[in-house]
C-alpha positions in Angstrom: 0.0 0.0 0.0 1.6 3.5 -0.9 0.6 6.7 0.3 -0.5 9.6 -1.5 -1.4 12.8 -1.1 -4.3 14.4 -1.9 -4.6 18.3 -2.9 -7.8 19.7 -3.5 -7.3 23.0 -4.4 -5.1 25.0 -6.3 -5.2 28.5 -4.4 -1.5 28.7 -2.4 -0.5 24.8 -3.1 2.7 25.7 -5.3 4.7 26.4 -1.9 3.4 23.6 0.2 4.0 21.7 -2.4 7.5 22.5 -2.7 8.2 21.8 1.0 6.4 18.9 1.2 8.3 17.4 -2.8 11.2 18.7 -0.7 10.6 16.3 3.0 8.8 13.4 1.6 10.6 13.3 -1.7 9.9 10.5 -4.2 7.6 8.5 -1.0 4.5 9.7 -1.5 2.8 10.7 -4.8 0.8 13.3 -5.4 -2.7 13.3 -6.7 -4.7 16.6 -7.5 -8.7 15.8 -8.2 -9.9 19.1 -10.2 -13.3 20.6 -10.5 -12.3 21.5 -13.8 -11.6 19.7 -16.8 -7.7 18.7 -17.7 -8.3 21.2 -20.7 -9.0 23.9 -18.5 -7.0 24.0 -15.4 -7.7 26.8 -13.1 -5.3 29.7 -13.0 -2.2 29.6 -15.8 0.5 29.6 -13.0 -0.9 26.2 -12.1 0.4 24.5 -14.9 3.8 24.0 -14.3 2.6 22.5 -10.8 0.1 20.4 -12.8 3.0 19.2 -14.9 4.9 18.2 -12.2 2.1 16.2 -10.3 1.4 14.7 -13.3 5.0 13.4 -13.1 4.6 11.9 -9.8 1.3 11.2 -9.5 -1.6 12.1 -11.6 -4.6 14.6 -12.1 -8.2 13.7 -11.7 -11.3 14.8 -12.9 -14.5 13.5 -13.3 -15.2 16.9 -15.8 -15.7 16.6 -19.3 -11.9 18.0 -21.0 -13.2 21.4 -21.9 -15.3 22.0 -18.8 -14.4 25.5 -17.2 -14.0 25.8 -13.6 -17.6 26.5 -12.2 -18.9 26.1 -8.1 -21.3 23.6 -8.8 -18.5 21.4 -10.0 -16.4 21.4 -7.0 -18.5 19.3 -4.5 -18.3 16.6 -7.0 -14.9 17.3 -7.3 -14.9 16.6 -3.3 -16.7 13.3 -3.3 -14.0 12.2 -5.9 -11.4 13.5 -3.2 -13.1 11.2 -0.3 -14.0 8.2 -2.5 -10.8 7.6 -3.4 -9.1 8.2 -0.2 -8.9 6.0 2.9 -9.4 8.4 5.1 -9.8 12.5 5.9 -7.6 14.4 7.6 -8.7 18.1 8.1 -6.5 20.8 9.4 -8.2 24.1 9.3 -12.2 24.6 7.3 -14.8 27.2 8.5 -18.1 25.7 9.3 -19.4 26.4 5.4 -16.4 25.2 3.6 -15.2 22.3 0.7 -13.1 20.3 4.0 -16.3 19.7 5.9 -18.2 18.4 2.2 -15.3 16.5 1.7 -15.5 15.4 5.3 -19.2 14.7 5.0 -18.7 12.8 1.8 -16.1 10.8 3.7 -18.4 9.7 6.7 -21.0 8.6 3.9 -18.4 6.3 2.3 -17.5 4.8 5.7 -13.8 6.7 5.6 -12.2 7.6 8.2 -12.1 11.3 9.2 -9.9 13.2 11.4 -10.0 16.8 12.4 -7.5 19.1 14.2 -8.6 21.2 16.9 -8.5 24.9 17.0 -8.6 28.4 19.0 -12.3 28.1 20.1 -14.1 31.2 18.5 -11.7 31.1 15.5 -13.6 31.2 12.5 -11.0 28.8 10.5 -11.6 26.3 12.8 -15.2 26.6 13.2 -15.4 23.1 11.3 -12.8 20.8 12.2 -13.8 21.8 16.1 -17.7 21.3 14.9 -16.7 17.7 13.7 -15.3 17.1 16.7 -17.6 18.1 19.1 -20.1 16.1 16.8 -18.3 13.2 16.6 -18.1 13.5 13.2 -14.3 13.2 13.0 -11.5 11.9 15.4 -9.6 14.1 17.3 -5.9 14.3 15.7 -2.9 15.7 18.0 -0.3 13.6 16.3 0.5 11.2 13.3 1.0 8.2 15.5 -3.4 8.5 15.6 -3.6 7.8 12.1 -0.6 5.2 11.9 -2.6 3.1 14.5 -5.8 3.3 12.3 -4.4 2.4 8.9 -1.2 0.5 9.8 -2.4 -1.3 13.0 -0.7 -4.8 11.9 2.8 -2.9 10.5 2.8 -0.2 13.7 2.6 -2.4 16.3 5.1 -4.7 14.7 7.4 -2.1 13.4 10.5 -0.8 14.8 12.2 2.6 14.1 15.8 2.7 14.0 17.1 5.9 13.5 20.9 4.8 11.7 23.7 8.2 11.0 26.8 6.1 9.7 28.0 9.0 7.2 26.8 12.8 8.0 23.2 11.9 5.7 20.8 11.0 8.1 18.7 8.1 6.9 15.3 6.7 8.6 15.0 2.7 8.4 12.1 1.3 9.0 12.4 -2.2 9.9 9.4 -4.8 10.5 10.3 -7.4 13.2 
């Protein structure tokens, strides 16, 4: 089973995407689900980000080629993101926001769904505390939470052993 990461929009990606291509490397590849079709990706400074997640990963849409991006299109767009995802992490969504319909979408398809807490009051995190509160999603404090729920059989098994023979670090993961 790989892992994958899941973008699902394009607004202010390019830089996370950077650090993230730059800590996770070739590991994990990168999957953006579009509202749009591939003919018409949103915003011309996107394409040389769609180029390179195409490279490592693909680009999804269930949009006709020539379909221009349009609101109606991006709750589909969402349940795309959830169906094809094991589970839901959200880190920051207002109470009206794509996170919580992809969230929603996510408890429909029996997914797991976690949500990080935030500053009570703050309107960013109006949804992920809602879910909580609601049961709707699992509290997340840590990775370990999500390890435990998807990799029960290799995270109880597993050992990390941190090696640093020559001055590059490397991370081995060893299963006993």
């Amino acid at each position: 089973m790989g892992s994958r990461c899941l973008r699902n929009q394009w607004v202010g990606t390019r830089d996370r995407y950077r650090r993230a291509r730059g800590f996770f490397g070739k590991w994990i590849k990168k999957i953006a689900v579009l509202a749009e079709g591939l003919q018409h990706i949103y915003s011309p400074e996107n394409l040389d980000l769609a180029d390179r997640i195409c490279q490592q990963g693909a680009l999804i849409s269930e949009s006709p080629l020539a379909t221009k991006s349009v609101s109606h299109n991006f709750p589909i767009r969402n349940c795309v993101i959830s169906g094809i995802s094991q589970g839901i992490l959200v880190t920051e969504a207002s109470v009206k926001s794509g996170a919580l319909i992809t969230a929603t979408f996510g408890q429909e398809q029996n997914r797991e769904v976690f949500a990080v807490p935030g500053r009570i009051g703050s309107h960013p995190s109006s949804g992920c505390n809602q879910l909580i509160s609601r049961n709707q999603a699992k509290l997340f404090t840590s990775a370990t939470e999500i390890l435990e729920d998807f990799l029960p059989n290799i995270f109880n098994k597993a050992r990390i052993q941190l090696s640093f023979p020559e001055p590059s670090k490397q991370i081995i993961l060893l299963q006993s």
